[in-house]
C-alpha positions in Angstrom: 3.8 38.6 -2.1 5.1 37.5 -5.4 7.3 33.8 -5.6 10.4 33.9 -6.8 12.8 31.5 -8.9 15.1 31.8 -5.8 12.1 30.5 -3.8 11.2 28.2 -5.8 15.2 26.7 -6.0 15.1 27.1 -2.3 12.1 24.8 -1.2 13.2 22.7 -3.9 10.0 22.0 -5.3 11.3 20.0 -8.9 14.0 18.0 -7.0 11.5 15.0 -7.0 9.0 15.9 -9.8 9.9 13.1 -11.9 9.2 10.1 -9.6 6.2 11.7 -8.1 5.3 12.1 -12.0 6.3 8.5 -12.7 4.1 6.9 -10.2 1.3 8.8 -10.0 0.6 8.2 -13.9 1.4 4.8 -13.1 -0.8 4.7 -10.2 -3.7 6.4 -12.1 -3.0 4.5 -15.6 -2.6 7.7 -17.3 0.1 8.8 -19.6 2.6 11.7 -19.0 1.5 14.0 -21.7 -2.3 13.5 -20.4 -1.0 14.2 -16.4 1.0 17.6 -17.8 -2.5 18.6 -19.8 -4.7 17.9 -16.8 -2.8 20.3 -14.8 -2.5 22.9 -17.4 -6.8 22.2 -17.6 -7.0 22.7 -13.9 -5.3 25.9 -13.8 -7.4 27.0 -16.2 -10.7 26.1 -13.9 -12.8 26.3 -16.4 -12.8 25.6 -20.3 -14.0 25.1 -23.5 -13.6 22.5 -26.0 -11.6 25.0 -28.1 -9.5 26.3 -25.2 -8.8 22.1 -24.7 -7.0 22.1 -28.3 -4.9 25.1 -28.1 -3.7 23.5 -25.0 -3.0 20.3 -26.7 -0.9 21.7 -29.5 2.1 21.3 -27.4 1.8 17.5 -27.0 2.1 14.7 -28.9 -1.1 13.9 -31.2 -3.5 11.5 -29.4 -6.9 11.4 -31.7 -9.0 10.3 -28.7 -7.9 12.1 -25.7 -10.6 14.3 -25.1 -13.2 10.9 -25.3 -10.5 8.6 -23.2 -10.4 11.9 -20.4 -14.2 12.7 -20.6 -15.1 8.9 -20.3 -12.5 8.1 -17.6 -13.8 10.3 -15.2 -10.8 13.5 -15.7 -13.0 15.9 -17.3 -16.9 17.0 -16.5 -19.3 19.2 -18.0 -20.3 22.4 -15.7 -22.5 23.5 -18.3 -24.3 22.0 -20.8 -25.0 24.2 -23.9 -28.6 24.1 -25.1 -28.3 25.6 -28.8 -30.3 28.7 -28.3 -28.6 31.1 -25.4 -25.5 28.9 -24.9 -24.1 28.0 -28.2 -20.9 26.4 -26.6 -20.5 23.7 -23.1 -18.2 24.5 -20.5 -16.1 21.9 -19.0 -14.1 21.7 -15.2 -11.8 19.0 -14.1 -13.4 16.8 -11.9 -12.9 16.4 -8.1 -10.8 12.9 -8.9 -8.7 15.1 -11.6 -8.5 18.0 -8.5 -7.6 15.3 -6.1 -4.6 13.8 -7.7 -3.0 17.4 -8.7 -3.5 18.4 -4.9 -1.7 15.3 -4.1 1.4 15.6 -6.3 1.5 18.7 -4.8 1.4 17.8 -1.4 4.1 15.3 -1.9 6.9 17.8 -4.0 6.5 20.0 -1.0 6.5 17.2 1.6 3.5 17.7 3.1 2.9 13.7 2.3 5.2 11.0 1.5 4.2 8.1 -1.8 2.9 5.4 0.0 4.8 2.5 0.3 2.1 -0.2 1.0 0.8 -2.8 -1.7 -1.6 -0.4 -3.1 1.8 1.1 -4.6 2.0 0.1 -8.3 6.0 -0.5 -8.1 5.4 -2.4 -4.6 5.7 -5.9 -6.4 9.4 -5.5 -7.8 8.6 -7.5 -10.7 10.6 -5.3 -13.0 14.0 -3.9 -12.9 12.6 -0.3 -13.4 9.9 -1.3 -10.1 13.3 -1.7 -8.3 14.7 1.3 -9.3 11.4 3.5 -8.5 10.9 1.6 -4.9 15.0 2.7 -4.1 14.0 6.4 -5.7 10.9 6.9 -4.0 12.8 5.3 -0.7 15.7 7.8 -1.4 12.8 10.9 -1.2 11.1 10.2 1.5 14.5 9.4 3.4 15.6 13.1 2.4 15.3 15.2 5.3 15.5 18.9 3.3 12.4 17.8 1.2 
């Protein structure tokens, strides 16, 4: 069975995709461009160091993303090349990277609500915008059609 745009407007999977965004980049101290490329890398499964630039070219220009990713635990190698047979690695996203995707989307179809306990990152309210995102995220998991 093939989805829909009807379906997807009907579950209403984007109504909260910008807070869940928001805060999981928050949560995870990533940026938004490097959350959008990690899922685009995950649906891929698996990919090269090439097939990682042609997926950048549609975000802003970040010198050191693929080191900052690599090191921080988002990408791993499956397979190392060794020069002779395999002239090229092959990379995955790692289980934490698989985790956090699964999780946002868990939460857009409402399978799990954004915890509101102190390990939240806008728990504090130090901020005017931590106010905002604690009424937002308070607002979506209030909403009963979610």
């Amino acid at each position: 069975m093939r989805i829909t745009a009807d379906d997807i407007k009907q579950i209403q999977l984007f109504k909260y995709y910008r807070i869940v965004r928001k805060w999981i980049c928050r949560a995870n101290k990533i940026n938004d461009a490097d959350l959008e490329l990690l899922i685009y890398l995950n649906c891929l499964n698996r990919f090269t160091r090439d097939e990682f630039i042609n997926g950048v070219y549609a975000y802003s220009w970040d010198k050191h993303r693929w080191e900052r990713l690599r090191r921080d635990g988002w990408i791993d190698v499956w397979r190392e090349r060794n020069r002779t047979t395999m002239k090229y690695a092959i990379y995955k996203t790692s289980f934490k990277c698989n985790h956090m995707i699964n999780r946002i989307y868990r939460i857009l179809l409402g399978e799990e609500d954004i915890p509101v306990t102190i390990k939240n990152p806008y728990y504090n309210n130090k901020s005017y915008t931590d106010k905002v995102m604690n009424k937002a995220i308070d607002d979506m998991i209030k909403d009963k059609d979610r």
